[in-house]
C-alpha positions as CSV (number, residue, x, y, z in Angstrom):
1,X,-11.5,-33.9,22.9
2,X,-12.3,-30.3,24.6
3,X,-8.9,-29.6,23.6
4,X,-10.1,-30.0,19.8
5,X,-13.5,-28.0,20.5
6,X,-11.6,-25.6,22.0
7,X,-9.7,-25.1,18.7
8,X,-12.4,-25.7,16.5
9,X,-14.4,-22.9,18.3
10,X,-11.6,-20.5,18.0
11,X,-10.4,-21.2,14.5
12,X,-13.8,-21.9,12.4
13,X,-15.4,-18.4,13.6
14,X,-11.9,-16.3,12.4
15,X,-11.7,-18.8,9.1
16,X,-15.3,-17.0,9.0
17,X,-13.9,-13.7,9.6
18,X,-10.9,-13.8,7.4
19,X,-12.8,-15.0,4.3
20,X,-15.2,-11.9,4.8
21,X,-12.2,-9.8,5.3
22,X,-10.6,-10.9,2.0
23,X,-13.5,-10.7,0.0
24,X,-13.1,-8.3,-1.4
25,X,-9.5,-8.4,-2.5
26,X,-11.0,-11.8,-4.1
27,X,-13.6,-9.9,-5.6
28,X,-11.5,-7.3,-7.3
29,X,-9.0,-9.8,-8.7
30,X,-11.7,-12.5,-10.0
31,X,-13.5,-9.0,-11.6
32,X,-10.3,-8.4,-13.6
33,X,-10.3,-11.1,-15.8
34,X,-13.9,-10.7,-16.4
35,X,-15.8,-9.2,-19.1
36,X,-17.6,-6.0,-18.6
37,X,-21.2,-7.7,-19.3
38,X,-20.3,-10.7,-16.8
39,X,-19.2,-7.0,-13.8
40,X,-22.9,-6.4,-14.3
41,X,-24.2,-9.0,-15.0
42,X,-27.4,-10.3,-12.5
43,X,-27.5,-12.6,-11.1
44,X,-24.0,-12.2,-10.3
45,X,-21.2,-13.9,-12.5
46,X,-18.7,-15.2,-9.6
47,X,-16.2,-17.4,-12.2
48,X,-15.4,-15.9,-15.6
49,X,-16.4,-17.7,-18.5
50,X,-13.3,-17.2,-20.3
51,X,-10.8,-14.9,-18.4
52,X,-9.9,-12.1,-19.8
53,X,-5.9,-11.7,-19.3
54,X,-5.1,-9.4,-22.0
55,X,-7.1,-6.7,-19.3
56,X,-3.5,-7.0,-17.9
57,X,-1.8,-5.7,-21.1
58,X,-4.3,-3.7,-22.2
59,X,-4.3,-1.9,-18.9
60,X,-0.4,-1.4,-19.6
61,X,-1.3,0.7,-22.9
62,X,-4.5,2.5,-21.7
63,X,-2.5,4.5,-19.5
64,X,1.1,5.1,-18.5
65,X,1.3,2.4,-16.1
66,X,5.3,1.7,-16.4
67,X,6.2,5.2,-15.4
68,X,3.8,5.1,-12.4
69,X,4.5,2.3,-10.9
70,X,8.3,3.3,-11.1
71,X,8.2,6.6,-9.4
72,X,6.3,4.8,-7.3
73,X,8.8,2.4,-6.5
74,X,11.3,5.1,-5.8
75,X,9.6,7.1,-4.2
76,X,8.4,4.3,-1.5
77,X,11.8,3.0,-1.3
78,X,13.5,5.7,-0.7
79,X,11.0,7.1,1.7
80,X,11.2,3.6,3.3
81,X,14.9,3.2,3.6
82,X,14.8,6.7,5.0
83,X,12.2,5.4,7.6
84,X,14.0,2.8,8.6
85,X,17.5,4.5,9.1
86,X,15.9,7.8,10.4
87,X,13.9,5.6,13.4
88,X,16.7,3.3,14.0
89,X,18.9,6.1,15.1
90,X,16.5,8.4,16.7
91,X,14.9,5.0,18.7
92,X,18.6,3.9,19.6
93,X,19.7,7.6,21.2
94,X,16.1,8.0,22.9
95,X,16.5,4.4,24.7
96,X,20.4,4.7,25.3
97,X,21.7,7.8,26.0
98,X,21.1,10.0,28.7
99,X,20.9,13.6,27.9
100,X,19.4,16.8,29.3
101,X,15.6,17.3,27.8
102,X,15.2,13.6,26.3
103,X,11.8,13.0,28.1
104,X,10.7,16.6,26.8
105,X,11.9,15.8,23.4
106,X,10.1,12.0,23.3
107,X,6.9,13.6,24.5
108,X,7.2,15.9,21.7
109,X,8.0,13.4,19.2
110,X,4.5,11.6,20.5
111,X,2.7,14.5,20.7
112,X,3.2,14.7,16.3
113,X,1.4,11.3,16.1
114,X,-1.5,13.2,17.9
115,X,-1.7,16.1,14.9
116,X,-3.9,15.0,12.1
117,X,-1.9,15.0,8.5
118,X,-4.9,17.8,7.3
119,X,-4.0,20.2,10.0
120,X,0.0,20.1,8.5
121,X,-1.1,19.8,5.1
122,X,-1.4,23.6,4.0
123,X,1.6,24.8,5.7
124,X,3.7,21.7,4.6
125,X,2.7,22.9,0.7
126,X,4.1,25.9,1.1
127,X,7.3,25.1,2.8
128,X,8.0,22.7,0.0
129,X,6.6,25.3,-2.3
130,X,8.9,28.1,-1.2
131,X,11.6,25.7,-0.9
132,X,11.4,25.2,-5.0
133,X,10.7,21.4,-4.4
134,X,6.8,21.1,-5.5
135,X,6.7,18.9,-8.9
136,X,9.8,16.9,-7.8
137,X,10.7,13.7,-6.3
138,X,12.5,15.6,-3.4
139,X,9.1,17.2,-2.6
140,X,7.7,13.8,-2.2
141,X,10.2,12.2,-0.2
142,X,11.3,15.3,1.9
143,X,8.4,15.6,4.1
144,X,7.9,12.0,5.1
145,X,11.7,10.8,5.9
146,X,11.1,10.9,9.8
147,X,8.1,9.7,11.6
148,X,7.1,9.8,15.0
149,X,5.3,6.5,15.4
150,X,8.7,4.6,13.8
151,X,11.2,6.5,16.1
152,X,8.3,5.3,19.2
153,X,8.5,1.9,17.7
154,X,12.2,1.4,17.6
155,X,12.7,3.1,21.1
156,X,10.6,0.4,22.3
157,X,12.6,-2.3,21.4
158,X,16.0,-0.8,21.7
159,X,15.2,-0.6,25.5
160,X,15.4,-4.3,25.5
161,X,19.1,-4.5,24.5
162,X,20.9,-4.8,27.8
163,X,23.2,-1.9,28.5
164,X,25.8,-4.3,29.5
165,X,26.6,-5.2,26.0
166,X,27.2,-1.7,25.2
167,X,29.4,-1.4,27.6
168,X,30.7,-4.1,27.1
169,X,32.1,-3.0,23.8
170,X,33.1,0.9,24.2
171,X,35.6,-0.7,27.0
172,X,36.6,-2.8,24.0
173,X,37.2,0.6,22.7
174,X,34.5,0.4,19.9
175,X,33.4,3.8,19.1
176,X,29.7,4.9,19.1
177,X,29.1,4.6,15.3
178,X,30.6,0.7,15.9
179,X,28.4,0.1,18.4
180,X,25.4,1.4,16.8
181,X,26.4,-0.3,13.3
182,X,27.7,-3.5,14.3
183,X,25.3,-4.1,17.6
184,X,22.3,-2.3,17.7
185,X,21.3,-2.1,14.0
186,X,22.1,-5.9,13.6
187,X,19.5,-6.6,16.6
188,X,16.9,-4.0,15.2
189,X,16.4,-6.3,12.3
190,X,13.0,-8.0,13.6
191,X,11.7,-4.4,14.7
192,X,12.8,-2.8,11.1
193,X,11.2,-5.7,9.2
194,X,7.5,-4.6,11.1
195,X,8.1,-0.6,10.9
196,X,9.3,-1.6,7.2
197,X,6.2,-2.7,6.3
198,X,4.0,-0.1,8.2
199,X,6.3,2.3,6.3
200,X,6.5,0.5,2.8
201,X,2.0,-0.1,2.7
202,X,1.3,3.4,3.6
203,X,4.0,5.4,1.1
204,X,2.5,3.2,-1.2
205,X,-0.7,4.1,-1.0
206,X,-0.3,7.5,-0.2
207,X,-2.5,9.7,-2.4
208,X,-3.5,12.6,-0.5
209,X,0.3,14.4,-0.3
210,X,1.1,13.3,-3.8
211,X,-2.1,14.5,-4.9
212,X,-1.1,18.2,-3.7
213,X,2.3,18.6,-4.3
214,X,2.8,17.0,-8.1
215,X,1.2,18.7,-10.7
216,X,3.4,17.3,-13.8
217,X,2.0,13.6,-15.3
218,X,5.4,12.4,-15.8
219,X,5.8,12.0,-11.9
220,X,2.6,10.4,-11.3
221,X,2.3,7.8,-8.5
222,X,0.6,4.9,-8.9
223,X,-2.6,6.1,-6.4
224,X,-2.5,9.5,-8.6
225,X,-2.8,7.2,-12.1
226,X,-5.2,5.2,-10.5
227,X,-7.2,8.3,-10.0
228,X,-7.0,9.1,-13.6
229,X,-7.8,5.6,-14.5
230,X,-11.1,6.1,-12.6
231,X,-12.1,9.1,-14.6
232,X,-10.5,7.1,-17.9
233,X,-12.8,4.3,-17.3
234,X,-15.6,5.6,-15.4
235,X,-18.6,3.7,-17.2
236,X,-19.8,0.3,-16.1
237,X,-18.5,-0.8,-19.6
238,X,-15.1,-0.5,-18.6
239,X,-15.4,-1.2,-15.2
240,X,-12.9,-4.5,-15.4
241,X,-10.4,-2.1,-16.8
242,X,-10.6,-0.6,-13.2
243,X,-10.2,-3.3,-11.2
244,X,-7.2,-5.2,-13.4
245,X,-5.4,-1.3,-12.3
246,X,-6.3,-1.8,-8.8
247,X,-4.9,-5.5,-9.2
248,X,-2.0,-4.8,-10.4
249,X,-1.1,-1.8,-7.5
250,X,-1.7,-4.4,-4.6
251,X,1.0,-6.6,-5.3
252,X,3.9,-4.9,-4.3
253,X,2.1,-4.7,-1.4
254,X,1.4,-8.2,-1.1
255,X,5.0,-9.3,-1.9
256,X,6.4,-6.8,0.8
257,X,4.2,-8.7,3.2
258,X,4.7,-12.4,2.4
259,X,8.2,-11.5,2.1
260,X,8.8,-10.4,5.9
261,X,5.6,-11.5,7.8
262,X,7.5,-13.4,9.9
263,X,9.8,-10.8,10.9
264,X,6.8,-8.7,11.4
265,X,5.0,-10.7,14.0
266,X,8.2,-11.3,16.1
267,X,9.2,-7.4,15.8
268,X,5.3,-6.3,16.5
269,X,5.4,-9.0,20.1
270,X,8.7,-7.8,21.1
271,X,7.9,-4.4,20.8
272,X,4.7,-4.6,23.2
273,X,2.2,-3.4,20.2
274,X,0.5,-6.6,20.3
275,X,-3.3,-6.3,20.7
C-alpha cells in the first residue's frame, strides 16, 4: 500500500507538470484546424467545430513551404552527420590517446561552450563573408560542423571503453582507422543517438545564423519562412494560418525524437549528464 502512495505521489504531480508543459504544443496544433473566428473567439473555443484541414494545404500555397522545409532538411542533416562524425573522432582521440597538450587542448575545447554564439556572430559573418560562402549552403553548414559540447559528450563515454579491448586488437594487428571504425564507433551508437538529437533539434531551429548569413529566398530555412509567414499573416484573421506553419515545422522534430528516445536516455545515463 505505501508502495502505491509512494508512486501515486510521484507520478500524479509530474502527470500534472507534463500536461502543463505540453500545452501548449496542444494548443498550437488544436488552433490549426480551427477557424480564425473560433482563435478569438471568447469564451475560448478549445475543440473546433469543423476542423479545418485544408489550413494544411493552403499553408503549402501561401508560401514556399516545399523549398524550405528541404534546405532545411539538408542543411540539418548534413550539419548533423557532420556533428556526429566530427565528435566521435575528436571524443575518441581526447579519451584514448596520450599526447603532449591534450589537457590544454580539452580545456580549450570547453572553454568555447563558455563564449556566447553573439560574441562570435560578427566576426563569424565576415569570415564566411570574405571566404565568398554568404548566400550558400556551405555558409550554413561550415560554421557549425564541430561543436565543443558534442566532442565533451562523446569523450565522456569513450572513456568507458576499456583500453584492454584496444589493445586487444592492434596486437591483432588492426590498424587505428579499424579499431576506431569497427570498435569504437559501433559502441558510440547509444551516445550518438543522444548528441544526434541535441544536434538535429537545435540546427533545426536555428534562426539566428541563418537569419545573417542568407539573404537570397530560394535558400530559405524553415525558421527564416516562418518568419515571413508571421509578417504574411500577421492579423488575428489569419492567425490559424500561423499556427498550421508552426505545426507543420515541429514534426521533424518530433519524429527525430520518438524515433531514438530510447537510445537517448541510455546514451544521456551513461554519459554522466543525467540530472
Amino acid at each position: 500500500m505505501k508502495g502505491i502512495l509512494k508512486q501515486t505521489a510521484i507520478c500524479v504531480p509530474l502527470a500534472i507538470l507534463g500536461f502543463f508543459m505540453a500545452f501548449p504544443f496542444l494548443w498550437m496544433v488544436i488552433s490549426s484546424l480551427k477557424t480564425p473566428d473560433e482563435i478569438i473567439s471568447v469564451p475560448i473555443t478549445w475543440i473546433p467545430k469543423n476542423p479545418q484541414w485544408h489550413n494544411f494545404i493552403d499553408i503549402w500555397s501561401a508560401v514556399p513551404m516545399k523549398e524550405m522545409y528541404m534546405n532545411s532538411l539538408f542543411v540539418t542533416i548534413v550539419i548533423t552527420l557532420c556533428i556526429l562524425l566530427t565528435s566521435s573522432m575528436g571524443g575518441f582521440a581526447l579519451a584514448k590517446y596520450k599526447f603532449k597538450g591534450r589537457e590544454f587542448l580539452f580545456i580549450l575545447i570547453l572553454s568555447t561552450m563558455m563564449i556566447p554564439f553573439f560574441v562570435l556572430l560578427i566576426p563569424l559573418f565576415f569570415i564566411i563573408k570574405s571566404m565568398g560562402l554568404s548566400d550558400s549552403y556551405l555558409g550554413l553548414i561550415l560554421p557549425n560542423i564541430v561543436t565543443g559540447f558534442g566532442i565533451f559528450l562523446m569523450r565522456q563515454f569513450t572513456l568507458s571503453i576499456p583500453d584492454e579491448m584496444l589493445q586487444a586488437a592492434r596486437i591483432d594487428g588492426a590498424s587505428e582507422w579499424r579499431i576506431y571504425w569497427q570498435i569504437i564507433l559501433p559502441l558510440q551508437k547509444q551516445a550518438l543517438a543522444a548528441l544526434g538529437i541535441f544536434a538535429f533539434v537545435y540546427q533545426w531551429d536555428n534562426f539566428l545564423w541563418p537569419l545573417v548569413v542568407i539573404n537570397d529566398e530560394s535558400l530559405y530555412t524553415l525558421p527564416l519562412g516562418l518568419n515571413t509567414l508571421r509578417n504574411a499573416y500577421s492579423s488575428q484573421e489569419q492567425m490559424n494560418m500561423l499556427m498550421t506553419g508552426s505545426t507543420l515545422a515541429v514534426i521533424p522534430s518530433l519524429i527525430v525524437f520518438t524515433l531514438l528516445q530510447r537510445h537517448f536516455v541510455k546514451g544521456i545515463t551513461i554519459t554522466g549528464l543525467k540530472g
